[in-house]
C-alpha positions in Angstrom: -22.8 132.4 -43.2 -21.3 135.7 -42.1 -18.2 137.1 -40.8 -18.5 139.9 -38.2 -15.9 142.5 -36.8 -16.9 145.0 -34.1 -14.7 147.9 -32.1 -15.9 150.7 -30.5 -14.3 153.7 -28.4 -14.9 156.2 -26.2 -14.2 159.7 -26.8 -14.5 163.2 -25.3 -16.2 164.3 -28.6 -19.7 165.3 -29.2 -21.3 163.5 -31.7 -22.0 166.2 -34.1 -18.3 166.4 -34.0 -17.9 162.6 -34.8 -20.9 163.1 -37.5 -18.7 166.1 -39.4 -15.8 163.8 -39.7 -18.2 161.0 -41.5 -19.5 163.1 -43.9 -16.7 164.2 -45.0 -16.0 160.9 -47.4 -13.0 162.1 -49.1 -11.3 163.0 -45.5 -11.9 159.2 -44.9 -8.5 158.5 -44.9 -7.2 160.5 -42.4 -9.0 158.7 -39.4 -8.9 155.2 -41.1 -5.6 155.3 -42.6 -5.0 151.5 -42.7 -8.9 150.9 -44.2 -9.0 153.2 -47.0 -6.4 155.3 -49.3 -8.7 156.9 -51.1 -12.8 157.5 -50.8 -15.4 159.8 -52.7 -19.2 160.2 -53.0 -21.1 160.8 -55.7 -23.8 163.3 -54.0 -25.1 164.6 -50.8 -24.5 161.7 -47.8 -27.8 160.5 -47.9 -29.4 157.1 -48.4 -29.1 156.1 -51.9 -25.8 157.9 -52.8 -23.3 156.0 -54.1 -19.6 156.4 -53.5 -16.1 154.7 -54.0 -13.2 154.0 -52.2 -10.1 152.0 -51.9 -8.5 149.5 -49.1 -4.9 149.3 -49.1 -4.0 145.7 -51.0 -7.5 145.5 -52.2 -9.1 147.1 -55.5 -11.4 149.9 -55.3 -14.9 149.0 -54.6 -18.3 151.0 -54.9 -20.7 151.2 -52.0 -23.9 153.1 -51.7 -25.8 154.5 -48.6 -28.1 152.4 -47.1 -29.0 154.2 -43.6 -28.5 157.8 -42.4 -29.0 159.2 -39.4 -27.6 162.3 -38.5 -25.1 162.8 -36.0 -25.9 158.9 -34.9 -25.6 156.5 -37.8 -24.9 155.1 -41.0 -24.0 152.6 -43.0 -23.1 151.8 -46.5 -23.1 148.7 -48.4 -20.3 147.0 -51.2 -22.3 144.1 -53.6 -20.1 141.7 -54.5 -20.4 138.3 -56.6 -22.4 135.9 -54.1 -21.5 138.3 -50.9 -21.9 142.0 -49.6 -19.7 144.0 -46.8 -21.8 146.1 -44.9 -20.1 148.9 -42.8 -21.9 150.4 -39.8 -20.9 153.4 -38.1 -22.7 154.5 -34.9 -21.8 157.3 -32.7 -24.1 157.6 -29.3 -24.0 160.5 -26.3 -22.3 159.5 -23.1 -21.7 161.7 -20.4 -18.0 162.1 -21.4 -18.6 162.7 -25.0 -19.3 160.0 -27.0 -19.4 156.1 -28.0 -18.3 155.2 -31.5 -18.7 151.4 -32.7 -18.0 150.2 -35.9 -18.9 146.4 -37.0 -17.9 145.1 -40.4 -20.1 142.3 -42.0 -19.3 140.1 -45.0 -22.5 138.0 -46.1 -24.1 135.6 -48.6 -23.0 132.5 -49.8 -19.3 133.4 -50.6 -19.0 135.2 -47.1 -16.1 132.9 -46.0 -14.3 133.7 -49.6 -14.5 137.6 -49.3 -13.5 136.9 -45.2 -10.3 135.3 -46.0 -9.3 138.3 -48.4 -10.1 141.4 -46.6 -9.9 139.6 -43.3 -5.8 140.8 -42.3 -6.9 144.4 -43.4 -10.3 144.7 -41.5 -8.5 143.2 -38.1 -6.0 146.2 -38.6 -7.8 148.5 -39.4 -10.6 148.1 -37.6 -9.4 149.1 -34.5 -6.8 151.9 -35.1 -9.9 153.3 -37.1 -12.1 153.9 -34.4 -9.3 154.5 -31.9 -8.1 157.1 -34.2 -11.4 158.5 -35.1 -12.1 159.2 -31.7 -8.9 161.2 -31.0 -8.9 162.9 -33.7 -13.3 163.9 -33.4 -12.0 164.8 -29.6 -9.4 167.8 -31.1 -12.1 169.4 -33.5 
């Protein structure tokens, strides 16, 4: 069983612009201000890096790079005790600028257990993420 959150949002950024923002791990904050306080990475963003960060209400957790594409997608993983969250971040070309979509998955067989906990934060946060994101991608 799984639990799935998705939102995405248009903006009149380029995706390289979008792409600069996500790399920038420890600037995490400042686009998903209700998702994460704090965030690092250990190494160049690339698949296999490993990184921390922190949800507000929740403890810190460590997630590594699974899939990186520049200036399109990625998406990093958190292994938990009988579940995993997997966060993916895509940002496509539109005529206007861009599309960015993020969906937020909690797996395994204590998927409904890790739902419940982080469910309050991800609803918020999902969305004034992106929305925010966008904006923000859209001034640079």
């Amino acid at each position: 069983m799984s639990r799935v959150w998705v939102h995405s949002a248009e903006s009149a950024a380029r995706p390289h612009a979008v792409w600069r923002r996500y790399v920038d791990v420890e600037r995490w904050p400042e686009w998903s201000r209700n998702g994460v306080q704090w965030s690092r990475l250990d190494g160049p963003f690339e698949v296999g890096a490993k990184g921390k960060s922190k949800a507000p209400g929740l403890p810190a957790a460590t997630f590594r790079l699974v899939a990186v594409e520049p200036d399109a997608r990625f998406v990093s993983e958190v292994r938990m005790p009988g579940g995993r969250l997997r966060l993916e971040h895509v940002v496509e070309p539109n005529e206007h600028g861009s599309r960015i979509t993020h969906r937020v998955e909690v797996g395994g067989p204590l998927a409904a257990v890790y739902a419940r906990i982080i469910g309050k934060t991800t609803d918020e946060a999902l969305v004034d993420g992106v929305d925010r994101l966008a904006a923000l991608a859209a001034k640079d």
